[in-house]
C-alpha positions in Angstrom: 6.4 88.3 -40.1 8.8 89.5 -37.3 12.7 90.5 -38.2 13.9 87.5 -37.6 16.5 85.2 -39.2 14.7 84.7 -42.6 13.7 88.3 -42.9 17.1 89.2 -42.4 18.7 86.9 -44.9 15.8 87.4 -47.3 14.4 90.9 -47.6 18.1 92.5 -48.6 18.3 90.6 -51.6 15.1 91.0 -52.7 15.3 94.6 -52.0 19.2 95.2 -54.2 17.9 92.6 -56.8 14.6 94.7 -57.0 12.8 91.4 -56.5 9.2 91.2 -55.3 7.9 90.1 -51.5 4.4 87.9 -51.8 3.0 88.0 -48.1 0.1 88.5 -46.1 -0.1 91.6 -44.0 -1.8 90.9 -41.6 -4.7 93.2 -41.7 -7.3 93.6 -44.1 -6.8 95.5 -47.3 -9.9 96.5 -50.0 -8.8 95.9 -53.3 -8.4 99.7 -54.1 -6.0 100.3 -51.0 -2.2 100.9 -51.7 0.7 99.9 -49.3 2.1 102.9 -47.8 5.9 103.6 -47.7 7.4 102.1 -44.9 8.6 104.5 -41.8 11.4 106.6 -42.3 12.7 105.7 -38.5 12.2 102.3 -39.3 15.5 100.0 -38.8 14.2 96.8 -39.4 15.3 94.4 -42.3 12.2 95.0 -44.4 12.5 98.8 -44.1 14.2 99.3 -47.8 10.9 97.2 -49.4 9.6 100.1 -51.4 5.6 99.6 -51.5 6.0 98.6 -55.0 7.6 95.5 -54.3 5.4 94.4 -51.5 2.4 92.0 -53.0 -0.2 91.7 -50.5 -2.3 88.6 -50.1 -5.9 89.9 -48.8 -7.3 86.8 -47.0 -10.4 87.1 -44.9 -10.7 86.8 -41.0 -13.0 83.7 -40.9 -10.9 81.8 -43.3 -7.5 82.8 -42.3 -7.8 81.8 -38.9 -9.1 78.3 -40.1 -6.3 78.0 -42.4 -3.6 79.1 -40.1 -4.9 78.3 -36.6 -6.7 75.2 -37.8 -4.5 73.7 -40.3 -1.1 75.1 -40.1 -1.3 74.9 -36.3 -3.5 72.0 -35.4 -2.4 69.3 -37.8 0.7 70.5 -39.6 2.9 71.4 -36.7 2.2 68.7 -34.3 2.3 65.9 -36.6 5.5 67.4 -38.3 6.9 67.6 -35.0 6.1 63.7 -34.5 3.8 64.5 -32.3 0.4 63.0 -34.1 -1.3 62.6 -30.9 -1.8 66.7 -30.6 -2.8 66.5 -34.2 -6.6 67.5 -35.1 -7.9 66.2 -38.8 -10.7 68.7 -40.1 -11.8 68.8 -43.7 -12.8 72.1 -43.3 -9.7 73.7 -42.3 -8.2 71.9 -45.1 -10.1 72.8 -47.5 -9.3 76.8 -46.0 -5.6 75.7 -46.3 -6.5 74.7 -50.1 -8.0 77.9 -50.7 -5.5 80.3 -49.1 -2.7 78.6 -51.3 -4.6 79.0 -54.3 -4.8 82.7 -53.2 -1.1 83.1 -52.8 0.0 81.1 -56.1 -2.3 83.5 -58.2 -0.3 86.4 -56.6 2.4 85.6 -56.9 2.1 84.7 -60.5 0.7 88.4 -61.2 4.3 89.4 -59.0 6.0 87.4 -61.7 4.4 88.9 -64.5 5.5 92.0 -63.4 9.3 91.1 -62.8 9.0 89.7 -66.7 7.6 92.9 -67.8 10.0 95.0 -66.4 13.1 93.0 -67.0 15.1 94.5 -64.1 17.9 91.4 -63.6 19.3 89.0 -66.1 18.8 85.5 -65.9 15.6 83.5 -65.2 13.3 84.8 -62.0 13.7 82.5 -58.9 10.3 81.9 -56.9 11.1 80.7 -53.3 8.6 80.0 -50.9 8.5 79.8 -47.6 7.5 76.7 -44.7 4.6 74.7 -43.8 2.2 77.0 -44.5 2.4 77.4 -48.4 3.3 73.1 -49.2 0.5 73.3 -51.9 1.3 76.9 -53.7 3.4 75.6 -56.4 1.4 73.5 -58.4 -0.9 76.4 -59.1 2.2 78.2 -59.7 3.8 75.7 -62.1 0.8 75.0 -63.7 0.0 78.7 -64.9 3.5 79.5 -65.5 3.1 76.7 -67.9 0.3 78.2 -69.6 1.5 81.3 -69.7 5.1 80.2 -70.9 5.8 82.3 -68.0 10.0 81.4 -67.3 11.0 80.6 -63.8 12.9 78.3 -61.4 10.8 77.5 -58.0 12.2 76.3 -54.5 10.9 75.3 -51.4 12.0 75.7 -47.8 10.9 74.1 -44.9 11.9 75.6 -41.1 10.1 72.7 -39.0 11.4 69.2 -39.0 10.1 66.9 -41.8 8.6 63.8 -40.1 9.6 59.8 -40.9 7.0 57.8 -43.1 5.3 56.1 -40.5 4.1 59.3 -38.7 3.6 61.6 -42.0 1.6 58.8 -43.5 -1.1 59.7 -40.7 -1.9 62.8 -42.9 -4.9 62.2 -44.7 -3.5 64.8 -47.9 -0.1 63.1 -47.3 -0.1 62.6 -51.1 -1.6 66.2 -52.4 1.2 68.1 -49.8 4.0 65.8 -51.8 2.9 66.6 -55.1 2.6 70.1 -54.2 6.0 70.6 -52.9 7.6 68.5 -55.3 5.9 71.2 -58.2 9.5 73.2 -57.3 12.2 72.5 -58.8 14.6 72.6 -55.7 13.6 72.0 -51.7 15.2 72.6 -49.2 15.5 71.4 -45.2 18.0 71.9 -42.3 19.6 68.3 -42.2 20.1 65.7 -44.7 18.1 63.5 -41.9 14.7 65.5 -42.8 15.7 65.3 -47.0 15.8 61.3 -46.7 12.5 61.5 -44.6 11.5 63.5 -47.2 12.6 61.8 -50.2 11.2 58.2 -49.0 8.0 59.4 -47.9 7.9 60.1 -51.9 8.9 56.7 -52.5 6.1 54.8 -50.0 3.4 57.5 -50.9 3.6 58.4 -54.4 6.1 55.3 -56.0 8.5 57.6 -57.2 12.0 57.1 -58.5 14.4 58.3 -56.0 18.2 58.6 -55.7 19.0 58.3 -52.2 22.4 59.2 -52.0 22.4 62.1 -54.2 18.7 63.4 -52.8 16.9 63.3 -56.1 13.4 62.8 -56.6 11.8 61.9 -59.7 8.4 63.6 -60.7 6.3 64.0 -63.7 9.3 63.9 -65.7 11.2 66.6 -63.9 14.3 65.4 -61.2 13.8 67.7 -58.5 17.1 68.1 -56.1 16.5 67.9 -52.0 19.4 70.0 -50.1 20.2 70.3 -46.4 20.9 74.3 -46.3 21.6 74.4 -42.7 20.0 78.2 -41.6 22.3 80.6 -40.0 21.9 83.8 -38.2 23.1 87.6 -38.6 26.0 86.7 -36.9 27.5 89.7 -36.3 24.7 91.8 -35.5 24.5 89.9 -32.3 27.9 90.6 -31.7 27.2 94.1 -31.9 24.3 93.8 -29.4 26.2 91.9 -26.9 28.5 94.7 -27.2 26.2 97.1 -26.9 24.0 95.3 -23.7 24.3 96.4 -20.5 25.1 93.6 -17.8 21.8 92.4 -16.8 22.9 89.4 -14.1 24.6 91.5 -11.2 25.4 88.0 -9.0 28.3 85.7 -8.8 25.4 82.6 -8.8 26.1 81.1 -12.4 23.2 81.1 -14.8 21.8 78.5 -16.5 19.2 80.5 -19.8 16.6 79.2 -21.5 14.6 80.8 -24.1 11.9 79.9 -25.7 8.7 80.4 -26.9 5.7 78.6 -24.7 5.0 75.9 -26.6 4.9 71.9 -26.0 7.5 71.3 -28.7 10.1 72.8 -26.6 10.3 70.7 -23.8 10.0 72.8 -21.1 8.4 71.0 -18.6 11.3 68.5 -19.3 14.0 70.9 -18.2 12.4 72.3 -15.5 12.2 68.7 -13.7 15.7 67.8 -15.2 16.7 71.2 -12.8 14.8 69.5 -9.7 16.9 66.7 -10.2 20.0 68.6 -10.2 19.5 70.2 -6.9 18.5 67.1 -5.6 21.8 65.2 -6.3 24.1 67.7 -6.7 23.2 70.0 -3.7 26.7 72.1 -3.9 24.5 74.4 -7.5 21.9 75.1 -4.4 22.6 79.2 -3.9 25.4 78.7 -6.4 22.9 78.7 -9.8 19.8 80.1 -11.3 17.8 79.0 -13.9 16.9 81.7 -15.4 14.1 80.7 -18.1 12.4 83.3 -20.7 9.2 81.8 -22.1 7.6 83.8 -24.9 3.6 84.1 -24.9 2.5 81.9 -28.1 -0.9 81.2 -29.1 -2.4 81.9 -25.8 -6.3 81.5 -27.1 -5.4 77.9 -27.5 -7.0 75.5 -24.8 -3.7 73.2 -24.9 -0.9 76.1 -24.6 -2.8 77.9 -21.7 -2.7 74.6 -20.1 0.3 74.7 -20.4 1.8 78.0 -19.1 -0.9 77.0 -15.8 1.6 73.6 -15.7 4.9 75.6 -15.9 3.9 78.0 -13.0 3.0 75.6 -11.0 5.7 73.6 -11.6 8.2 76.9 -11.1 6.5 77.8 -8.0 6.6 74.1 -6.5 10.6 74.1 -7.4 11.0 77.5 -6.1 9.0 76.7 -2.6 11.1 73.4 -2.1 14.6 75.2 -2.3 14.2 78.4 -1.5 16.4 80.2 0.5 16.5 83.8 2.6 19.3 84.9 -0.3 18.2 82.9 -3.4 15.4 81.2 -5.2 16.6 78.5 -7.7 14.5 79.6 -10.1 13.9 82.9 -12.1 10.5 82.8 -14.4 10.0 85.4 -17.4 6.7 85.1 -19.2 6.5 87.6 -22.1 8.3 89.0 -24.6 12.2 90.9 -24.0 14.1 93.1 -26.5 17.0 91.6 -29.0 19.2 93.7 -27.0 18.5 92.8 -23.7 18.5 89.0 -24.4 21.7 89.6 -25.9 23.2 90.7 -22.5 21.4 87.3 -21.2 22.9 85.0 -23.4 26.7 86.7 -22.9 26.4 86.9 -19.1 24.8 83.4 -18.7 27.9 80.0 -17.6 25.1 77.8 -19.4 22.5 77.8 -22.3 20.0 75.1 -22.5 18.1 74.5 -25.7 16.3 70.9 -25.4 13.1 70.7 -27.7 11.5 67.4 -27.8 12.1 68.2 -31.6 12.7 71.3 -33.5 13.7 72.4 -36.8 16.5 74.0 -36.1 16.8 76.5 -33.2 18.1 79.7 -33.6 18.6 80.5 -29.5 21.6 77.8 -29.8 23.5 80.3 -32.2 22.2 83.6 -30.9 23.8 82.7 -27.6 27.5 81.2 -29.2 27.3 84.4 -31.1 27.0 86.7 -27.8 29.8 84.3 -26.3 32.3 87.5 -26.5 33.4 87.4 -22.6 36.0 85.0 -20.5 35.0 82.7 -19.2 33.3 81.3 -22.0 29.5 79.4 -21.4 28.9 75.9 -22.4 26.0 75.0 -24.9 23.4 72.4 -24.3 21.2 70.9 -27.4 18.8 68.3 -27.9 19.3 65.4 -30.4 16.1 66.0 -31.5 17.0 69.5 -32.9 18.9 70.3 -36.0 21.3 72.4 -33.9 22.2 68.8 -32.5 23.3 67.7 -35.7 25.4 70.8 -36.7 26.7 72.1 -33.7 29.0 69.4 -32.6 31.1 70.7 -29.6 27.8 71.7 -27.4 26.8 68.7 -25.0 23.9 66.7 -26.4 20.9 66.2 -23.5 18.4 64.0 -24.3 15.2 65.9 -22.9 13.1 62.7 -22.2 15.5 61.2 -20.0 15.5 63.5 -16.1 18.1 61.9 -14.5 20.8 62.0 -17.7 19.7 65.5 -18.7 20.3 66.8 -15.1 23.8 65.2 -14.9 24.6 67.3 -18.4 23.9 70.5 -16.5 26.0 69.6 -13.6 28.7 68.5 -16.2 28.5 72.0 -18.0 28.5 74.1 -14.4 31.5 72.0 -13.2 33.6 72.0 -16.8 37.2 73.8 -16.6 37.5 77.1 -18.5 40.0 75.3 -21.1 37.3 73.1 -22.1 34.7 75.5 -21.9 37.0 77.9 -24.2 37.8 75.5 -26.6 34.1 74.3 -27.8 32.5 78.1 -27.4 35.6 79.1 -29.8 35.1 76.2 -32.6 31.2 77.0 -32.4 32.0 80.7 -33.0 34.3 80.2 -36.1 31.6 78.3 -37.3 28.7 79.7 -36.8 30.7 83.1 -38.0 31.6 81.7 -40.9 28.1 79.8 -42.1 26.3 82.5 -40.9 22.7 83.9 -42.5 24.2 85.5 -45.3 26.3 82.3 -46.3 22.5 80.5 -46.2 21.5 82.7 -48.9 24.7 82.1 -50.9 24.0 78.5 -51.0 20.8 78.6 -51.8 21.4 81.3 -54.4 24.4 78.6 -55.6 22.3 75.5 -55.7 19.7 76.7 -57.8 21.9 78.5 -60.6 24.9 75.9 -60.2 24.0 73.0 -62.3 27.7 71.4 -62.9 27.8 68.4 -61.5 31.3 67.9 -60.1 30.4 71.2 -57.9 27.2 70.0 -56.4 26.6 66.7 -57.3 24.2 64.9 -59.7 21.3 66.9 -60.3 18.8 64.4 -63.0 18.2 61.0 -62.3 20.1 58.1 -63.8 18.0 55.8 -66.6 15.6 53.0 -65.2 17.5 49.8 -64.5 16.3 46.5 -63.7 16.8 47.3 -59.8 13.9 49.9 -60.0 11.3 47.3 -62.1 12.7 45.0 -59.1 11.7 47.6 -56.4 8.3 48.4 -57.9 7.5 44.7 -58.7 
């Protein structure tokens, strides 16, 4: 797992509440290896875990890449991204997925054990897991906890989009990833648009009781709580590196960033037409802007994602021989991987950021680039719809990637808007984003699993069976 967001938020706490961190390492341990101390130059988040609190899941080669290149990234994030066309249906990899859950539940119940025993906090242990590639981990969890009158409280997070019924219905173990995730007491997704996918997909799959309006799911007795917890970033580390950056973009041409990894979730192709557009209709941007787009390498053994990066160089170099000049070439194509602090300087010398996924859980570049938003004049934000920075970030202009012709007029509305304008969405987007920053994820989460009064967070059990639920299930 790379520094990123979640390691940020995450690995503090668990290091000052001398928690434990369940994880995979991504090599191969024998049983009789120890973890060695982390580096002493080492500046990353995770660089105060003490070997001791690291649990190591030991998975081997064969099966782990049919668990997480098969399952996790053949069916689960294609058909979560509503995208069940790309999705491949193997029993096999399943039953890998099965088995490396298993694996990571037993674990982590030996890591609880171990925080029992030693009794260093107050207060009942919180087990939080992580995405789509753990959904089944908490039965086996729950049920040995249970047999081992083993107390804790367990939550669930997911970073990708949760799908609508229609489309997660195409899963063949719709039902065993429900009942698995619904093991925890509390889950958690970006929006509240992903908790009522969520929460009805448990309605039409399994016939459970739900409460709609205050996200409640009934299950085996328990009322398990659904929360949009909306994921920040380290806010002002980012300030710090745009501080820090040295200019990068030494040209009076505005620039119009993208940054992303190479994948087909993130419309790329999209934009890069959407910009062929532009400088069609609007031929004043012609010498005037760049598209400067950063696409990070991703899963380049796959057939489907190196057919893809052949698509976007073709595409780049068929833009780039159509408007080419002798003192500028529209576009400016990155394929690899760039530091934190030299994307930093991108994102605070760059008049316009695009992020337009065809769908995404989130998307952290939308935040990382408001956050480096320190100079005047200030850059204008574009976001897809179809990504939960869409449905948080309100001031950025919303560009629907599927539509060409719209999306390109966006970007000519964001290189032509006045400073004023410009000033006053970049500055409510940074109070914001400042204020619900990483840290303030954690707090939230931390609140709605030990907060239980009502009036603070809302109703937390379900209400008693009327006669409009024997109506609904008659």
């Amino acid at each position: 797992m790379t520094a990123g967001g979640l390691v940020t938020a995450v690995a503090p706490v668990v290091i000052k509440g001398h928690g434990l961190w369940v994880g995979w390492s991504g090599i191969t341990l024998e049983k009789t290896d120890e973890i060695p101390e982390s580096d002493p130059k080492d500046c990353t988040p995770t660089a105060g875990l003490l070997s001791e609190q690291v649990v190591s899941v030991n998975v081997e080669p064969v099966l782990f890449d049919s668990y997480y290149n098969g399952c996790c990234n053949e069916t689960f994030w294609p058909l979560f991204h509503s995208m069940p066309g790309r999705a491949k249906f193997d029993a096999n990899n399943w039953k890998s997925y099965y088995e490396v859950n298993k694996e990571f539940a037993a674990r982590t119940i030996q890591a609880l054990e171990r925080c029992l025993e030693k009794k260093t906090n107050p207060g009942v242990p919180i087990i939080w897991i992580h995405d789509y590639h753990l959904m089944l981990a908490a039965n086996w969890i729950r049920e040995e906890a249970d047999e081992k009158n083993l107390p804790c409280l367990m939550a669930f997070f997911l970073h990708i989009p949760f799908p609508p019924w229609d489309i997660f219905r195409l899963l063949p173990w719709s039902d065993e990833i429900l009942q698995g995730m619904l093991a925890c007491d509390m889950i958690g997704f970006h929006i509240r648009d992903y908790c009522l996918n969520f929460v009805d997909c448990c309605q039409r799959n399994l016939g459970c009781r739900v409460d709609r309006k205050n996200l409640l799911v009934e299950h085996c007795g328990r009322s398990v709580r659904v929360r949009p917890l909306p994921i920040g970033i380290p806010f002002d580390r980012f300030v710090d590196l745009a501080k820090k950056a040295k200019k990068l973009i030494k040209t009076n041409q505005k620039i119009i960033l993208g940054v992303d990894r190479l994948d087909y979730t993130k419309g790329l192709v999209n934009r890069l037409k959407a910009f062929e557009v532009l400088l069609e209709k609007h031929p004043e941007h012609r010498e005037n802007a760049t598209l400067l787009q950063i696409s990070v390498p991703s899963r380049t053994d796959v057939k489907e994602y190196q057919e893809l990066k052949e698509e976007m160089d073709q595409l780049v170099g068929r833009i780039n021989g159509r408007f080419t000049t002798a003192n500028w070439s529209p576009i400016r194509y990155i394929y690899g991987c760039i530091g934190q602090e030299e994307l930093a300087g991108f994102y605070r010398d760059s008049s316009v950021c695009l992020v337009t996924p065809l769908r995404d859980g989130m998307n952290l570049v939308a935040k990382e680039f408001v956050a480096c938003q320190i100079n005047e004049p200030a850059g204008v934000l574009i976001v897809s719809p179809f990504a939960g920075a869409g449905e948080t970030m309100h001031e950025a202009l919303l560009c629907n990637p599927y539509e060409i012709e719209s999306a390109a007029e966006v970007i000519h509305r964001a290189l032509t808007m006045p400073e004023d304008e410009r000033s006053l969405r970049m500055g409510r987007m940074r109070r914001r984003e400042m204020q619900q920053d990483v840290n303030s994820w954690m707090r939230q989460f931390l609140k709605a699993m030990d907060s239980l009064e009502e009036d603070e967070i809302g109703t937390t059990t379900m209400q008693p069976v009327t006669v409009d639920d024997f109506d609904y299930l008659l």
